[in-house]
Residue frames as qw, qx, qy, qz and C-alpha x, y, z in Angstrom:
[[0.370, 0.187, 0.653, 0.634, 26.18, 26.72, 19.86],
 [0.305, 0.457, 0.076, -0.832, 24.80, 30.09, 18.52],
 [0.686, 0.370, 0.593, -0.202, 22.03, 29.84, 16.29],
 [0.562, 0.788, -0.161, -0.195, 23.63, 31.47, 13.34],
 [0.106, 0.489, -0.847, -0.177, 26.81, 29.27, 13.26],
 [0.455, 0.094, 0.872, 0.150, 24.62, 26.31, 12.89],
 [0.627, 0.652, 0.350, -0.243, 22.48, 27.95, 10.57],
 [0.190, 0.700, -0.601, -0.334, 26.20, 28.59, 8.66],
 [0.362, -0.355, 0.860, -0.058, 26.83, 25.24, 9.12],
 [0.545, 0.482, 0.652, -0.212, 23.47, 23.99, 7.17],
 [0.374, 0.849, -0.184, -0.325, 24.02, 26.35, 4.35],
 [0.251, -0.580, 0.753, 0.180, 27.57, 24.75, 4.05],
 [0.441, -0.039, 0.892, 0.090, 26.33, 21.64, 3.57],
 [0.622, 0.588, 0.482, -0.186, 23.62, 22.37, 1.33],
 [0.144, 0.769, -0.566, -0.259, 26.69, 24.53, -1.01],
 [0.206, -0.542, 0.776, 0.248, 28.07, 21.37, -1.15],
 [0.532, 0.268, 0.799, 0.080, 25.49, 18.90, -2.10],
 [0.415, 0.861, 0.046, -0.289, 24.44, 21.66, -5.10],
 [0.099, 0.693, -0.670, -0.246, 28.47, 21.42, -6.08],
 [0.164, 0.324, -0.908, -0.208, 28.42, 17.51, -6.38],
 [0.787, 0.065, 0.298, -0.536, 25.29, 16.57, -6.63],
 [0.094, 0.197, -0.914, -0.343, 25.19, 12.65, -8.30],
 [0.480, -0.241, -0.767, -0.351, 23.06, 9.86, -7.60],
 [0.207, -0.153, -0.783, 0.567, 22.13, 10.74, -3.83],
 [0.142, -0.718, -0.586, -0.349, 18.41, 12.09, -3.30],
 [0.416, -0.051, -0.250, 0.873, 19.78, 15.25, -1.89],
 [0.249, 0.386, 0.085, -0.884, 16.99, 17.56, -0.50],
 [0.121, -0.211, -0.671, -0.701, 14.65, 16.19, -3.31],
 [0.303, -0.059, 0.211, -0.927, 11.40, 17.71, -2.96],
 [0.619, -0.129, -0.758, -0.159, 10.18, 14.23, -2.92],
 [0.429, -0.226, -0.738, 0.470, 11.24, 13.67, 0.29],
 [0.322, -0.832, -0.426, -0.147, 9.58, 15.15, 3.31],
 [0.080, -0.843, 0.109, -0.521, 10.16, 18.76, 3.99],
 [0.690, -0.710, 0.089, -0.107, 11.04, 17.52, 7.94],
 [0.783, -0.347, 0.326, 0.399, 14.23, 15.51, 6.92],
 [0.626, 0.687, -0.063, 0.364, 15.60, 17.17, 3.70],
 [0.066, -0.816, 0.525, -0.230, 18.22, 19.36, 6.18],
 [0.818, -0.231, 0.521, -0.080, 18.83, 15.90, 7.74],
 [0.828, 0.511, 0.229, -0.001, 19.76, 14.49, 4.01],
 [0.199, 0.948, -0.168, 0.186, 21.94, 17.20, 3.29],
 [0.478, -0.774, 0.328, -0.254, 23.86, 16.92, 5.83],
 [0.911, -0.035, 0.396, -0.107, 24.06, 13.05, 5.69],
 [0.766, 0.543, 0.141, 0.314, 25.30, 13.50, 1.98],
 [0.358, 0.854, -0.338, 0.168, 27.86, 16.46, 2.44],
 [0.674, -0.535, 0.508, -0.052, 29.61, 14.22, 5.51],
 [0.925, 0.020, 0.354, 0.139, 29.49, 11.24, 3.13],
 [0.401, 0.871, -0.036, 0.280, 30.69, 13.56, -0.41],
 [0.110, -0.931, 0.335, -0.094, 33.34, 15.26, 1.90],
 [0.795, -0.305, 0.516, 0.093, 34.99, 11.54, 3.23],
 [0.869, 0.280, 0.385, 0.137, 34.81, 10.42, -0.17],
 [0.435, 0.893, -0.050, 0.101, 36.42, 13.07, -1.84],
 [0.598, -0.616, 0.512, -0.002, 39.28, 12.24, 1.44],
 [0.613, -0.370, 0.687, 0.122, 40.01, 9.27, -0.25],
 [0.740, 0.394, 0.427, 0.339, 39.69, 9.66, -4.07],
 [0.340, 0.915, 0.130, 0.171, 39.99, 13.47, -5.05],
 [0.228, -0.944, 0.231, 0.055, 43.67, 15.39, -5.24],
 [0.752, 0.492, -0.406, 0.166, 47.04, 14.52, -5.32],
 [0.628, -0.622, 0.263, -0.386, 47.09, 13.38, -2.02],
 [0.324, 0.325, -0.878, 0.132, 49.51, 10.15, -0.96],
 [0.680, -0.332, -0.624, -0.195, 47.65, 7.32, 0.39],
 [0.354, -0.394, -0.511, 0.677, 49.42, 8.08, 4.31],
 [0.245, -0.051, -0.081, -0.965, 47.53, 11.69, 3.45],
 [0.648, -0.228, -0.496, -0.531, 44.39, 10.05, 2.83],
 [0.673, -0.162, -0.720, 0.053, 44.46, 7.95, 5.19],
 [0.459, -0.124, -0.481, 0.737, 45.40, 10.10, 7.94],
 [0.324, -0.106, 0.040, -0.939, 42.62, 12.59, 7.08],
 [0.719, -0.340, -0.390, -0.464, 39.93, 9.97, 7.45],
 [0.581, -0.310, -0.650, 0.379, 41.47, 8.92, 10.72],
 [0.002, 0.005, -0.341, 0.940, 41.15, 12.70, 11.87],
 [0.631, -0.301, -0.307, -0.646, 36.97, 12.14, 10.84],
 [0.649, -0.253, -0.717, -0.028, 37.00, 9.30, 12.19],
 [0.406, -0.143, -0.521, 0.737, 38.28, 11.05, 15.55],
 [0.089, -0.057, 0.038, -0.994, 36.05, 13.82, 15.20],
 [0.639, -0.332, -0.552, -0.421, 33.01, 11.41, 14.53],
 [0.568, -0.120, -0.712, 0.396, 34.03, 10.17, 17.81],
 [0.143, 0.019, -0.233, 0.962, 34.02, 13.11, 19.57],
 [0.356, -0.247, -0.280, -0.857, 30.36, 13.95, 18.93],
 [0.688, -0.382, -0.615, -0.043, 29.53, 11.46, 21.42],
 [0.461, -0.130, -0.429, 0.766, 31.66, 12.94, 23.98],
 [0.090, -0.929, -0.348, 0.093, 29.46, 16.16, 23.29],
 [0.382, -0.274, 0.258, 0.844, 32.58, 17.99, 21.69],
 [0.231, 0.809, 0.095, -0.532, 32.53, 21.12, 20.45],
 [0.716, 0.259, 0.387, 0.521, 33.12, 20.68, 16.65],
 [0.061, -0.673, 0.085, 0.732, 34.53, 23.65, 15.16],
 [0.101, 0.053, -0.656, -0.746, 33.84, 22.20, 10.92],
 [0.533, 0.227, -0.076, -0.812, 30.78, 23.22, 9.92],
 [0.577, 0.190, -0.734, -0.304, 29.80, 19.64, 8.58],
 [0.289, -0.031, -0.837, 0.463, 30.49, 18.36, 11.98],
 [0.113, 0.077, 0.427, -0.894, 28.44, 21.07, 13.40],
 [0.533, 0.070, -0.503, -0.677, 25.62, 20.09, 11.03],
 [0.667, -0.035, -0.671, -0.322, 25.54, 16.70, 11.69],
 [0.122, -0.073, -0.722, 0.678, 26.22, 16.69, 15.62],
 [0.427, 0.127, 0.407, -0.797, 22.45, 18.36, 15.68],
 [0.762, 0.043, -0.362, -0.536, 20.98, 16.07, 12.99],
 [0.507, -0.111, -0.838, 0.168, 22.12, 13.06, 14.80],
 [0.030, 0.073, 0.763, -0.641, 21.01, 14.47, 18.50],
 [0.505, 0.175, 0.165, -0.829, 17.53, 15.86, 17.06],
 [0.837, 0.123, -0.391, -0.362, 16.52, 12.42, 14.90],
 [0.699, -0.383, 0.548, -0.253, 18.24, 10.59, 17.71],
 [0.743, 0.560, -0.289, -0.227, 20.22, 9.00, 14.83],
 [0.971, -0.154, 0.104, 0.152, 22.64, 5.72, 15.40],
 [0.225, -0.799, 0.438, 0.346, 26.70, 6.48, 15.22],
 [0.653, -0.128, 0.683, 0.301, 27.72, 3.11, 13.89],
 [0.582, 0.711, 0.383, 0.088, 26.23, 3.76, 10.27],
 [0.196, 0.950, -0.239, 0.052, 28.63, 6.84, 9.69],
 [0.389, -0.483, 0.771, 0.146, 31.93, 4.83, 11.36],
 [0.796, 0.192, 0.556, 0.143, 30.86, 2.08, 8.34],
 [0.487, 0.843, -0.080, 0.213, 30.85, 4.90, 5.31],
 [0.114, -0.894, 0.422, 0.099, 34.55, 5.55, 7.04],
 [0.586, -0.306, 0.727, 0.184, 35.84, 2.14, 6.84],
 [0.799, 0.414, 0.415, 0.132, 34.43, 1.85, 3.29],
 [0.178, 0.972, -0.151, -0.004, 36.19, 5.34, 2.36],
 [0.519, -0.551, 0.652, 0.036, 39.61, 3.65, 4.52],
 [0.754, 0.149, 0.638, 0.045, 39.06, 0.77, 2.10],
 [0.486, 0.860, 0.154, -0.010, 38.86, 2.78, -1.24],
 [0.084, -0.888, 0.452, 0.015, 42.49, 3.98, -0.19],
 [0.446, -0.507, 0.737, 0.026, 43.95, 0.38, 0.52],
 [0.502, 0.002, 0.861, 0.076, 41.99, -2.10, -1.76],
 [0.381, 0.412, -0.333, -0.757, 41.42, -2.20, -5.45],
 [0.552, -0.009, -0.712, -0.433, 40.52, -5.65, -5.97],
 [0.614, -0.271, 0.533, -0.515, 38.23, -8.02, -4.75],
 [0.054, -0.252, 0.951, 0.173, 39.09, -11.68, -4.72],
 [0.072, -0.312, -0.943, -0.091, 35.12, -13.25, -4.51],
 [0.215, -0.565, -0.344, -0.719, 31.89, -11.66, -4.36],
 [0.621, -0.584, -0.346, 0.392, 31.93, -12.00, -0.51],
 [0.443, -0.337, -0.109, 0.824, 34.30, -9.58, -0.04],
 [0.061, 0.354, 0.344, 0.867, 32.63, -7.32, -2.67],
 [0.427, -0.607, -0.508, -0.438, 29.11, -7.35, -0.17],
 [0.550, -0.534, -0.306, 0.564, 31.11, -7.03, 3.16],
 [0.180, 0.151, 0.162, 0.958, 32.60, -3.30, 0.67],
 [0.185, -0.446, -0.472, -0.737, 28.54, -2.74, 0.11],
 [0.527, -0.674, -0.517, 0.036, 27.50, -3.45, 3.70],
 [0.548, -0.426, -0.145, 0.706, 29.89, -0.53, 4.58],
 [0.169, 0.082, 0.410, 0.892, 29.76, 1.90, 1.19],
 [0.334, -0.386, -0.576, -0.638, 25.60, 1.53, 0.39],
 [0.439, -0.336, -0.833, -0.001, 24.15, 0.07, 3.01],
 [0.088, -0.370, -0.526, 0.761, 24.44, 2.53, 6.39],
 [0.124, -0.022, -0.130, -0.984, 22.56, 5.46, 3.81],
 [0.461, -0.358, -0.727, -0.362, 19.61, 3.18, 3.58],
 [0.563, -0.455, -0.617, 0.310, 19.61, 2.43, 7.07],
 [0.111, -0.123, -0.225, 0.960, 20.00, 6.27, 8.07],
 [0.374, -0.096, -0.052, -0.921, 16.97, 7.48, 6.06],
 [0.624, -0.472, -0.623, -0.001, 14.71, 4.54, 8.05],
 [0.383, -0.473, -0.588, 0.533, 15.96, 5.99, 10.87],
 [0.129, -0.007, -0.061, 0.990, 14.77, 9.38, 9.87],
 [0.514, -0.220, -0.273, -0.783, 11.51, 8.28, 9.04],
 [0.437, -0.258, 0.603, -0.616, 11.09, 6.23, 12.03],
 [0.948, 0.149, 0.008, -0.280, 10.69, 2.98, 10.11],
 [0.374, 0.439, -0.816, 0.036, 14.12, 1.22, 10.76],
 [0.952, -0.181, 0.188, -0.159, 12.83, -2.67, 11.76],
 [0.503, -0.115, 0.820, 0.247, 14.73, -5.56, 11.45],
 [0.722, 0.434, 0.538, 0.022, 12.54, -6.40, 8.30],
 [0.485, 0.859, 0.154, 0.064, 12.80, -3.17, 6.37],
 [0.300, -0.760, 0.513, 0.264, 16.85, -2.87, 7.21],
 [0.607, -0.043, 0.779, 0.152, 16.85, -5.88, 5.74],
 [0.624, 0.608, 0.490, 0.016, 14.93, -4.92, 2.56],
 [0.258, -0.928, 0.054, 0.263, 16.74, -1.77, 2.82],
 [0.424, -0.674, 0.513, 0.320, 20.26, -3.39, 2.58],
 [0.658, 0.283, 0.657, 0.234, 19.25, -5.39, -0.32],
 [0.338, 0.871, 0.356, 0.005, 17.85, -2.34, -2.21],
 [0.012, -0.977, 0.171, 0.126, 21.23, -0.39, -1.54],
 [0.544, -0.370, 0.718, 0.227, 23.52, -3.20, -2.31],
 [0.663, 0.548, 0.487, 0.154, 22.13, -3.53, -5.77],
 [0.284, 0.946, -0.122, 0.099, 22.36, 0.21, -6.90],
 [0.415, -0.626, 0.562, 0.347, 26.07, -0.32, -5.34],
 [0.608, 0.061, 0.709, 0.352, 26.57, -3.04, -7.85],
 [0.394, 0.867, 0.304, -0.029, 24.56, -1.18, -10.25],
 [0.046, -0.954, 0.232, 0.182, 27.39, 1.73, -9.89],
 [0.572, -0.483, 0.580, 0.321, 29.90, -0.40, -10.23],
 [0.518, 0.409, 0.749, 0.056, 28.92, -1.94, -12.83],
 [0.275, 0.940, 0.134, 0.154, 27.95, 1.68, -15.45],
 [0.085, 0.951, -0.295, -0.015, 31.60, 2.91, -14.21],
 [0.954, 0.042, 0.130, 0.267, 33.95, -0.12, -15.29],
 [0.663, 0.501, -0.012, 0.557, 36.01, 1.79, -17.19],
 [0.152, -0.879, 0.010, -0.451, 35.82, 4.95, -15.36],
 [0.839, -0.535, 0.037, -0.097, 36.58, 3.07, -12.26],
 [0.905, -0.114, 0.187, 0.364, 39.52, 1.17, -13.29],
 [0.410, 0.571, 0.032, 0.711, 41.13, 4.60, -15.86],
 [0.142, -0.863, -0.130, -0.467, 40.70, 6.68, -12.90],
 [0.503, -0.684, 0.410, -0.333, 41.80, 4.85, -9.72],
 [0.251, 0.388, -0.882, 0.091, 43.24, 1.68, -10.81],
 [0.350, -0.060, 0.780, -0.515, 40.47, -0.18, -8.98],
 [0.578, 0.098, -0.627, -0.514, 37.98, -3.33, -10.20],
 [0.528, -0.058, 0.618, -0.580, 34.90, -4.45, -8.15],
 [0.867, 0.186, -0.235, -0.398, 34.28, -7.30, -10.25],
 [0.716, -0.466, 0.510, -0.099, 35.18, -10.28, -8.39],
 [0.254, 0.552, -0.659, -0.443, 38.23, -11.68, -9.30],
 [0.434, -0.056, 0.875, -0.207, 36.90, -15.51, -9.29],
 [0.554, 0.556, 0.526, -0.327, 34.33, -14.86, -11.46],
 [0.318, 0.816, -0.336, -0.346, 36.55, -13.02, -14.07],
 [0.074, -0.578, 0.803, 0.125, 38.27, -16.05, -13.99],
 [0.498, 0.161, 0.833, -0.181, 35.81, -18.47, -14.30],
 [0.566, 0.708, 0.341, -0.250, 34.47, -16.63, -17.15],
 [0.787, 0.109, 0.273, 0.542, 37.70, -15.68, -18.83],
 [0.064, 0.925, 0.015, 0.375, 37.79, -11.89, -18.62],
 [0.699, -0.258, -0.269, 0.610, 41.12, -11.05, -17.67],
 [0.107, -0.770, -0.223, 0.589, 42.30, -7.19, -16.81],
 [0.250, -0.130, 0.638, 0.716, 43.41, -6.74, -20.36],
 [0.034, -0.668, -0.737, -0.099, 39.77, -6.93, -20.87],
 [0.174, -0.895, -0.292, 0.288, 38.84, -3.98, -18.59],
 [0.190, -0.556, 0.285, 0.757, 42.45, -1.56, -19.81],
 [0.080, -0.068, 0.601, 0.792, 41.64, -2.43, -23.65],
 [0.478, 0.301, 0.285, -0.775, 37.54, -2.22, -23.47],
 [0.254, 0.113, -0.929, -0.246, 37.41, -5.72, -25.15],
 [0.596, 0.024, 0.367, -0.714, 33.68, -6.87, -25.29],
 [0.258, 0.304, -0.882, -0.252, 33.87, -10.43, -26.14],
 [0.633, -0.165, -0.741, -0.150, 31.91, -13.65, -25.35],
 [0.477, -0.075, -0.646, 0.591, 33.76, -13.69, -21.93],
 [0.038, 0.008, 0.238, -0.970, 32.98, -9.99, -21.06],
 [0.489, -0.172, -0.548, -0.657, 29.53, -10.72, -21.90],
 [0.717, -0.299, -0.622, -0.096, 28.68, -13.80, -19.90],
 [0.339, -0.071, -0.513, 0.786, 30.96, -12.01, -16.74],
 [0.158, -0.112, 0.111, -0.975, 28.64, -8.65, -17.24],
 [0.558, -0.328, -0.408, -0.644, 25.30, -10.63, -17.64],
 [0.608, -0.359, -0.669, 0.232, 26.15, -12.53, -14.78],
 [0.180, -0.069, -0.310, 0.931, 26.93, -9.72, -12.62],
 [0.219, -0.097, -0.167, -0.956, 23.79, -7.89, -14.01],
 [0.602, -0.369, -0.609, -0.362, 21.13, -10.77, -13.38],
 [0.542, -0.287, -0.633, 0.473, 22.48, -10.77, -9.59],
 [0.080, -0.117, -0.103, 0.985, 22.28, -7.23, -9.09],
 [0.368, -0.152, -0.322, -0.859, 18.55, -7.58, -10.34],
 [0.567, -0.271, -0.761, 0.163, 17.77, -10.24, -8.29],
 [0.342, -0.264, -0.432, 0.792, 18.98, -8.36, -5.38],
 [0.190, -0.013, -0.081, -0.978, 16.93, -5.05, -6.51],
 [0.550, -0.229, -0.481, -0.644, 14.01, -6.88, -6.73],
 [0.543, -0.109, -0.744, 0.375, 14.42, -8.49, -3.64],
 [0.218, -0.128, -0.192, 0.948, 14.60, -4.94, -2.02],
 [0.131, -0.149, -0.207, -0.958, 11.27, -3.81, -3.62],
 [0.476, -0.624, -0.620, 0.012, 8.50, -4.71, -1.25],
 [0.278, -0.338, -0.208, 0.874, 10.27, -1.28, 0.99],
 [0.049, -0.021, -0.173, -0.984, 8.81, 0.81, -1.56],
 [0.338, -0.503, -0.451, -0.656, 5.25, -0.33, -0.48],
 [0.562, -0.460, -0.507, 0.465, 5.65, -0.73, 3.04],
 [0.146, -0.413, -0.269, 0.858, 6.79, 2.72, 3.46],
 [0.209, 0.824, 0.518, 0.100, 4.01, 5.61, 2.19],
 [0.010, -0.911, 0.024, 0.410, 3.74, 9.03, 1.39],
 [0.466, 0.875, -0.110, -0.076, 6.68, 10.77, -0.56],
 [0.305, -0.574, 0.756, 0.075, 9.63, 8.81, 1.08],
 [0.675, 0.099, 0.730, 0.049, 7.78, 5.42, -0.59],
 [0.738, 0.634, 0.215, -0.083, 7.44, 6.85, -3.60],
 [0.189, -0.826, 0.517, 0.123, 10.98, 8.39, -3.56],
 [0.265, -0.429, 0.828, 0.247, 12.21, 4.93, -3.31],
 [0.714, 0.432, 0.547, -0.063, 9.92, 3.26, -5.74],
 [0.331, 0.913, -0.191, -0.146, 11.58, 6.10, -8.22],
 [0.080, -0.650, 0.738, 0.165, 15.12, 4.84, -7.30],
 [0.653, 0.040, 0.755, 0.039, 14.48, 1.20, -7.57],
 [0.765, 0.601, 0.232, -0.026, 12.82, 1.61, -11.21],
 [0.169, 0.885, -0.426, -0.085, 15.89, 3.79, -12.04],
 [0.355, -0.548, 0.743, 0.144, 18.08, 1.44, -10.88],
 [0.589, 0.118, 0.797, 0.062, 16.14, -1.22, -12.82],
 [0.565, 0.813, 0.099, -0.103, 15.79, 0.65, -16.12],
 [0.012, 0.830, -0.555, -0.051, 19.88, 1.09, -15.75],
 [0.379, -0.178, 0.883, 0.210, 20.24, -2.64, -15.95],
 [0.571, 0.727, 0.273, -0.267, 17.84, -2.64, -18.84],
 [0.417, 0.881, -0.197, -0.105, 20.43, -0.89, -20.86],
 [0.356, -0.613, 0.705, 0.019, 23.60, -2.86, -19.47],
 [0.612, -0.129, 0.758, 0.186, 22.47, -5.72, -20.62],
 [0.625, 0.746, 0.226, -0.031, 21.33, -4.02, -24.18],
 [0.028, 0.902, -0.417, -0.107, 24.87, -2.73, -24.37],
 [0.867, -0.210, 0.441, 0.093, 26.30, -6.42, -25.68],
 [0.566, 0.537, -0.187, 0.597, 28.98, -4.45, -28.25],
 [0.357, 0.399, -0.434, 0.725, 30.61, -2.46, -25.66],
 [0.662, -0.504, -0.512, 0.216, 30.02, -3.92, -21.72],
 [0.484, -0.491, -0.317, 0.651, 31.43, -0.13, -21.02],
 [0.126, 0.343, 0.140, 0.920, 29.41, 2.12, -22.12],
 [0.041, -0.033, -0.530, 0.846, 27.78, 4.13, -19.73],
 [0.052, 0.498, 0.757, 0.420, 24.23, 3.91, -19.91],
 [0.001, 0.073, -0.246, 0.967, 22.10, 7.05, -19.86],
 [0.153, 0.569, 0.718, -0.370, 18.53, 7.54, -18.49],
 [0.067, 0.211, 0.369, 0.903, 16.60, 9.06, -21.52],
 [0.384, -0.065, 0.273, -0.880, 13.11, 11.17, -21.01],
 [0.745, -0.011, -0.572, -0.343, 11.24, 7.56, -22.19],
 [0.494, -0.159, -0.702, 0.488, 13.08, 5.95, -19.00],
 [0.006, 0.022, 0.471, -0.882, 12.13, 8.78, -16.86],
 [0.460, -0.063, -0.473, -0.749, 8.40, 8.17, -17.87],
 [0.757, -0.210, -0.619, -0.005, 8.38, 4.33, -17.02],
 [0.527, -0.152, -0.611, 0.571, 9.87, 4.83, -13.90],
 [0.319, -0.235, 0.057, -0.916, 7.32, 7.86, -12.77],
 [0.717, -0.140, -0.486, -0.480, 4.65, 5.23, -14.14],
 [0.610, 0.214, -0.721, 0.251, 6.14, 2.54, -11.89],
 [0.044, 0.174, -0.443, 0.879, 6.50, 4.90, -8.74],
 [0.310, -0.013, -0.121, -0.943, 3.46, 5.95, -9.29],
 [0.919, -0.008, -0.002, -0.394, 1.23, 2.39, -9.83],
 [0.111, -0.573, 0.811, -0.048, 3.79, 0.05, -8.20],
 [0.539, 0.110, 0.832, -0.067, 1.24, -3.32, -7.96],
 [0.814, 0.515, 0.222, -0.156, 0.31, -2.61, -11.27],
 [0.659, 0.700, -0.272, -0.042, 3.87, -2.16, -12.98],
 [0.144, -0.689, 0.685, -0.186, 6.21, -2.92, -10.60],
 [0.467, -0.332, 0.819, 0.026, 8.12, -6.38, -10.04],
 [0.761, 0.445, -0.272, -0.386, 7.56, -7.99, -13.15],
 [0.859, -0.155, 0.448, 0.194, 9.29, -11.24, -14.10],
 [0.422, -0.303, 0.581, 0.626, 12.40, -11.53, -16.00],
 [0.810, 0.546, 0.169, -0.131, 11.60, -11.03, -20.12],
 [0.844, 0.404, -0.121, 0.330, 13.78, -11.25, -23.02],
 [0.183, 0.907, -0.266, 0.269, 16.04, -8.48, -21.58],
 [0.788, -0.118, -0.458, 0.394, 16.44, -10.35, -18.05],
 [0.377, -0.091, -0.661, 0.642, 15.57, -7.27, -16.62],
 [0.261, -0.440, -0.792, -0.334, 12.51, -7.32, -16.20],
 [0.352, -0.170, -0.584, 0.712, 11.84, -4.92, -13.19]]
């Protein structure tokens, strides 16, 4: 491998995370300088899959057949194949030089694979088996970049990325369901609470939709708060990093559950949120983990 087709190959990816940046700490200048190409990378793999199995006017045997050619190509990088897409070529050296784990990438494929076949989910099981495939590996990648994946902090880890999953879900009801025909709100619960899909197509915030979203919204804080002991365990600019996401994520249920006329509108982070959640980062044992108040999320 010449040194200028991987240094194309790095560029690439960074092109791409700039084109669709979202919610992924791409290269922030938080993180440490050593892994940001590592990041990059990490995100344009994931970005590229995903885009496999939501973007175009592909047919589901399309889709499907292009994430079995990743998948085959992920494969391959063990074998020491020559990849010949720039992405590959990227991430073949970020995995041999951080001596990164395969299995994590084969999970983002099966959750992508999944995105193609299944739009509902029958019980919140099945929704956390989606998150232990969708959220979870990214956590567990950037431990292994900073050389702090334990057992414990995988564990805190998986919590911490299984919230913001929910979290997502959860800000892009509508979006979710007008876009792709798909609703990660378990259907058991919709039913126990009385929120049928008529709900979700006519944006009908009622009693039901209420008591479905607050329930949904106290678990998902649970679960985030669960997850925040990671951000003092790890130091430097990677702990504060995630002390940043966590408030975020908790300031974004904040507004969900203030949003009890219309359970789909999108809440936005305003420069007041981006304050607290500096503050937070910043003086975690004094502001961080609070208990519940009136809002109920209390993070």
């Amino acid at each position: 491998m010449t040194s200028n087709k991987l240094a194309d190959a790095y560029a690439h990816c960074v092109a791409m995370a700039r084109d669709h940046y979202e919610n992924f700490p791409v290269a922030s200048r938080l993180l440490p300088a050593r892994i940001r190409p590592a990041v990059t990378v990490i995100y344009a793999f994931a970005r590229s899959a995903d885009d496999i199995a939501d973007e175009g006017d592909l047919s589901r045997e399309q889709r499907l057949a292009r994430l079995d050619a990743y998948r085959c190509r992920l494969q391959q990088l063990l074998a020491d194949g020559t990849p010949d897409d720039p992405i590959f070529i990227a991430l073949q050296d970020v995995i041999a030089r951080h001596h990164l784990p395969l299995e994590p990438f084969q999970r983002l494929l099966q959750a992508f694979h999944q995105d193609v076949e299944k739009t509902r989910y029958a019980d919140f099981g099945e929704l956390m088996d989606y998150c232990r495939c969708s959220a979870n590996p990214i956590g567990e990648l950037l431990l292994h970049l900073n050389d702090a994946a334990t057992e414990r902090n995988i564990g805190y880890s998986n919590a911490i990325c299984t919230a913001l999953q929910l979290i997502n879900f959860l800000q892009d009801t509508n979006q979710d369901y007008r876009e792709n025909n798909r609703i990660y709100l378990p259907q058991d619960e919709m039913q126990r609470f009385g929120v049928t899909e008529q709900h979700i197509a006519n944006r009908t915030t009622d009693f039901a939709m209420q008591g479905l979203m607050r329930h949904q919204i106290e678990r998902a804080r649970r679960l985030l708060e669960s997850g925040a002991p990671l951000g003092l365990i790890l130091g430097g600019r990677f702990g504060f990093e995630l002390r940043l996401i966590i408030a975020g994520g908790g300031r974004i249920l904040k507004h969900l559950h203030e949003n009890s006329r219309d359970a789909f509108a999108r809440p936005r982070l305003t420069p007041r949120d981006k304050l607290a959640m500096v503050a937070q980062a910043a003086l975690p044992r004094v502001t961080g983990r609070k208990r519940p108040g009136k809002s109920g999320c209390g993070i």
